[in-house]
Structures are given as C-alpha cells and as structure tokens.
C-alpha positions in Angstrom: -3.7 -13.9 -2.7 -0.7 -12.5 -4.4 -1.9 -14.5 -7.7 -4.8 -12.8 -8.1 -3.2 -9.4 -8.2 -3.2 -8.2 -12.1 0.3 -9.0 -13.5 2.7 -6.3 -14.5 6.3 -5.9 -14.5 5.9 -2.3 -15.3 4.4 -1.3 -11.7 4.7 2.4 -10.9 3.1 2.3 -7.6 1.9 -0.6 -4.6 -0.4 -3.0 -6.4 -3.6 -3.1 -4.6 -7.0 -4.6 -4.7 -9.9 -4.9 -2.6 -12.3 -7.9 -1.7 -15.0 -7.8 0.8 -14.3 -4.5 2.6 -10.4 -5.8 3.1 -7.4 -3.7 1.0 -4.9 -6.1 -0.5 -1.2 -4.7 -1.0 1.3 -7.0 -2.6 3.8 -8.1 -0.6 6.2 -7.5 -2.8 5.3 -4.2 -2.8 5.0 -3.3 0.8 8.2 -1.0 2.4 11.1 -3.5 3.7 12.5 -2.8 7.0 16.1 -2.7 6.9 17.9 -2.7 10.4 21.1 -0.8 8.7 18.4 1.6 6.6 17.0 5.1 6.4 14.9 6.1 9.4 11.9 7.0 7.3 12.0 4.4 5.6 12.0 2.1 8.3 9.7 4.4 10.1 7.1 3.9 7.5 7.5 0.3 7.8 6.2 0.1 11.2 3.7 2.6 10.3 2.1 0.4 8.2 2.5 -2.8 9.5 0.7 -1.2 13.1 -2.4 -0.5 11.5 -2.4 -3.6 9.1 -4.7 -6.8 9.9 -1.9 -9.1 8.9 1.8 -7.9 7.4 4.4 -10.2 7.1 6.4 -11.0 4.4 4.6 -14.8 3.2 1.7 -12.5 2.3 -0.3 -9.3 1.1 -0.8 -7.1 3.9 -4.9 -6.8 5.0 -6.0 -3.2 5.8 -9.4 -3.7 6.7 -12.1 -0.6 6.1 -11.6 0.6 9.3 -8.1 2.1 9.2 -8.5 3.3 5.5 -8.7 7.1 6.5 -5.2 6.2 8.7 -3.5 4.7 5.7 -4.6 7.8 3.9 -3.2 10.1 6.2 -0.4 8.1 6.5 0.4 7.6 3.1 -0.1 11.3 1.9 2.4 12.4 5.1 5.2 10.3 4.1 4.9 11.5 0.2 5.0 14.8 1.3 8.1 14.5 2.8 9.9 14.0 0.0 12.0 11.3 1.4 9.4 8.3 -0.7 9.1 8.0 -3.8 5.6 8.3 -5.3 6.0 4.1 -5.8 6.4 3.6 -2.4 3.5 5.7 -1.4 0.7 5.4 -4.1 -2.0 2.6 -4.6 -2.3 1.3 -7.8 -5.3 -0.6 -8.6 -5.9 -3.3 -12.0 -7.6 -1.3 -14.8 -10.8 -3.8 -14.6 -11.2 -2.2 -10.6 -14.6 -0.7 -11.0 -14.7 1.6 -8.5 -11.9 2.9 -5.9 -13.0 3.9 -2.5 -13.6 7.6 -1.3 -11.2 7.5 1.6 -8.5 5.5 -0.8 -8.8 8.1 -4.0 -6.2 10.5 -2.8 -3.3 8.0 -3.0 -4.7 6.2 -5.4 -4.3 5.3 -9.3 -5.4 3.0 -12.1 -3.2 1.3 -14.6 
C-alpha cells in the first residue's frame, strides 16, 4: 500500500490516506519503539499500535472508522505535551484528497 501514498521527500507530518472507511499511515512514518528510548515516545507507540487494525513494520498501519475519534484524542494529547513534534503527531493527506474526515480534521493537513 505504501506505493500508493503521494511521493514526497519533503514530508512535514505522517503521510496518510484513506480507502474504503480504512486510514492508511505510512509505515515509514509511524512512531518507532525503541527499547533504550524516551518513555513517551515509546508510550505513544503502543498507543497507537493498540487501537490499529494491523501495525507492524512490513506495512501501513489500518485504523479503521471506528477508532478515529481515539486516534484523535490520542494524537491531539500527545502534541500537547510538548514532548512530539508536530511531524510525529499530524496527518498529512496528498493535495488531490478530496475531502478529510470530521473526526480526522483536527490533526490533520494537506500538502
């Protein structure tokens, strides 16, 4: 799936997409856990990958419609602490995207 993601080297933010009802999120672009690295960091990895439909590192990571007001929540909390960059916790979506969900605007952008 990673292919059809729109290509950029310039990314400021998680590259994301949507196709039927599923959010895609590059797996390049999805937090690493690191067993010797920062608690939040680490914590927001397993944040993530508990409400994901699949997360591991041969793919995107699913988030099906269902836990989108979660991974809002979620990702708003861990930008306002201040310990995440905004790259780490903003969507950003391929110019062509038509229209981004209600529940995903907040953390949200379009390049």
């Amino acid at each position: 799936m990673s292919e059809n993601f729109y290509p950029t080297k310039q990314f400021k933010s998680m590259r994301a997409k949507i196709d039927n009802e599923v959010l895609f999120i590059h797996r390049e672009d999805v937090p690493k856990y690191n067993k010797q690295g920062s608690i939040v960091r680490n914590s927001y990895f397993w944040a993530l990958r508990s409400i994901a439909g699949r997360a591991n590192s041969r793919h995107d990571w699913e988030f099906e419609s269902e836990v989108w007001i979660v991974l809002q929540r979620m990702l708003i909390s861990f930008a306002e602490s201040g310990y995440l960059s905004t790259r780490e916790t903003q969507l950003e979506f391929a110019p062509e995207t038509e229209e981004i969900p209600q529940l995903l605007r907040l953390v949200s952008t379009i390049e």
